[in-house]
N, C-alpha and C positions, 0 to 999 in steps of 0.2 A: 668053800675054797675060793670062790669067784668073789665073795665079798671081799676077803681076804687078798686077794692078786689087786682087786681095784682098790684097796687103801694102801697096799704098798709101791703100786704105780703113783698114786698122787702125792704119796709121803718121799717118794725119788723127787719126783716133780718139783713139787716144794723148795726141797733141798737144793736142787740145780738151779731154782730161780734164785732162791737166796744167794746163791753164792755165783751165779752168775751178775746179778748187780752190783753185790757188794766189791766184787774183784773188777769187774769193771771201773768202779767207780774209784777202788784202791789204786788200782794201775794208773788211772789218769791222773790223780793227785801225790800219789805215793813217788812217782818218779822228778816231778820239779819240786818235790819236798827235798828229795836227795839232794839234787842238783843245789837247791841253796842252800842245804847244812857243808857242801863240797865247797863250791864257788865262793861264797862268803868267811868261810874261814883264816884265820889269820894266814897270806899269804895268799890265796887265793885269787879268782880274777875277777872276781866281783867283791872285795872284803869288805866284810861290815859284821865286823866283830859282836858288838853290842846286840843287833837282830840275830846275829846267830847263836850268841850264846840265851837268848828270850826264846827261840823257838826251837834249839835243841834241849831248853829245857821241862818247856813244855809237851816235846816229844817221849822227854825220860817219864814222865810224868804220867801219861799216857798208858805207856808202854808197862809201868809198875801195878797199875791196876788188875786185878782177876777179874774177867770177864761177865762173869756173871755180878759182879758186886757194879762194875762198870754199866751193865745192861740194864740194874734196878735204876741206878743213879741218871744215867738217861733217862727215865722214862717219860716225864714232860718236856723235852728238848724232841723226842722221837713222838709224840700226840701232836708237838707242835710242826713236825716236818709230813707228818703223814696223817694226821687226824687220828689215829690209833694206838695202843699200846700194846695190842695182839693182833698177831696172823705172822704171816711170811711177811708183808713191807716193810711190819714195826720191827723186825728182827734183822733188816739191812741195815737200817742205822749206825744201831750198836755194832754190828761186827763191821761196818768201813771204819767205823769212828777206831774200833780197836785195830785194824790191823792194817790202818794209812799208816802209825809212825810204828808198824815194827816193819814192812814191806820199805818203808821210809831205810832205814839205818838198816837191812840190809844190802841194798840199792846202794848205800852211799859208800858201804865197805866196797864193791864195787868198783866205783867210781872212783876213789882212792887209791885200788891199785893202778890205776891206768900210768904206764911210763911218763912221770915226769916229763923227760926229756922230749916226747912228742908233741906234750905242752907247751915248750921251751921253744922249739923250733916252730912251730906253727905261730906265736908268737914274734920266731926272730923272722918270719916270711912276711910279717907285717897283718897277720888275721886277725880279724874284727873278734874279739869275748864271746859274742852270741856264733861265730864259726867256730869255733873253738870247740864249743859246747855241743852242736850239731853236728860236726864233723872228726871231732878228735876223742871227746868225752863218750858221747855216746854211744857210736859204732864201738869201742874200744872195749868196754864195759857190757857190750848186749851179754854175752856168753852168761854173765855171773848175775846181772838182771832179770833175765831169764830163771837162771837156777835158781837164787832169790824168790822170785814173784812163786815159783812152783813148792817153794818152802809153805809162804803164805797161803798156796790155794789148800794145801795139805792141815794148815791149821784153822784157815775160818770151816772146812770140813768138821774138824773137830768142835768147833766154837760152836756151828751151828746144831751140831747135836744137842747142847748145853739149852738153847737156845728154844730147839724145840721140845724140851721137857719142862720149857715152862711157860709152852703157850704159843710160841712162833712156828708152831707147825713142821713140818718134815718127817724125816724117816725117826731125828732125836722124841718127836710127840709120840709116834707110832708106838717105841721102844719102851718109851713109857707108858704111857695107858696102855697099852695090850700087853706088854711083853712082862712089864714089871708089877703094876697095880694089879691086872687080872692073872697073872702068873703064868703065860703064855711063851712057853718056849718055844715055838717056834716060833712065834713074832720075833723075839729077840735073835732067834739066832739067825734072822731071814735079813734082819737088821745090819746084824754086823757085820754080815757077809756082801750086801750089797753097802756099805760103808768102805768095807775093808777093797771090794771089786774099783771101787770109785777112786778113794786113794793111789790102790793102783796105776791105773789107767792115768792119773794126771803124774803121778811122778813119771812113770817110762816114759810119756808124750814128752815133759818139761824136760827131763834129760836128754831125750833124743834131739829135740830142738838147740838144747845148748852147745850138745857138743857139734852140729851142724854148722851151728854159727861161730864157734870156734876153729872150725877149721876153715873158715872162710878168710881168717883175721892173716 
């Protein structure tokens, strides 16, 4: 049993690192992804049509792949960022690379709703594009960036299950070699129960934050 408690503590562990860097890393890129698929669209106050139809189509691109098929096809881009192609590092990779442009394009749905008209005005006060962006765009849009990003934490969760059934370690390894290979129900079901607790926990959190800041607007 003790062996048992300590491989599903460090198959938790795992899992929270992986998806603590990779969402990191998504959050910090994922949001001026948005900002320039928004800003540079035709009309826009940055526009530059041509860069944005190149990089939201490399977004689509992206975003069209299954993870796992995306994860093999990394795997010398991921040796070459990390020296490796198994454990937990080699498995932040693939899942920021997968889930910067879908955290990307729902951030930008976001960002789109924000009223026009506050655009308009802030513009007709004479505000600098980068105020705009700081002060009108982004306060405007936290609510739904928020809900957003808590979308995404809910699926690199899932991703990284995938993830670690093929080597990257976590609770998805654990689930596999004990649960499924040696036939071990209760690994598996010890599994999804702290999968299933985790998901939890980030959606109420993400929810309660948004509507927080929602009512702050």
């Amino acid at each position: 049993m003790s062996l048992l408690l300590d491989r599903l503590l460090q198959g938790t562990l795992d899992t929270l690192l992986m998806i603590g860097a990779s969402s990191l890393i998504t959050l910090l890129l994922g949001i001026p992804l948005a900002l320039f698929l928004v800003t540079s669209t035709r009309g826009g106050i940055f526009e530059a049509r041509w860069a944005n139809g190149a990089i939201g189509s490399v977004v689509n691109v992206l975003r069209s792949i299954p993870f796992l098929i995306l994860m093999v096809a990394l795997i010398p881009f991921t040796r070459l960022i990390v020296g490796t192609s198994y454990g937990v590092w080699a498995a932040v990779v693939p899942l920021t690379v997968a889930c910067i442009p879908f955290f990307a394009r729902i951030a930008e749905v976001s960002l789109r709703e924000v009223d026009r008209g506050l655009i308009e005005a802030a513009q007709a006060m004479g505000c600098r594009r980068w105020h705009i962006v700081w002060h009108v765009l982004l306060p405007e849009a936290r609510p739904g960036i928020v809900a957003g990003f808590t979308i995404t934490l809910v699926s690199m969760i899932n991703a990284s299950a995938v993830a670690g059934a093929i080597g990257a370690g976590g609770l998805g390894d654990l689930a596999y070699r004990y649960g499924y290979q040696r036939f071990d129900t209760e690994v598996m079901v010890t599994v999804i129960v702290l999968l299933v607790l985790l998901v939890t926990l980030i959606q109420f959190g993400g929810d309660r934050l948004a509507h927080a800041l929602n009512k702050r607007k």
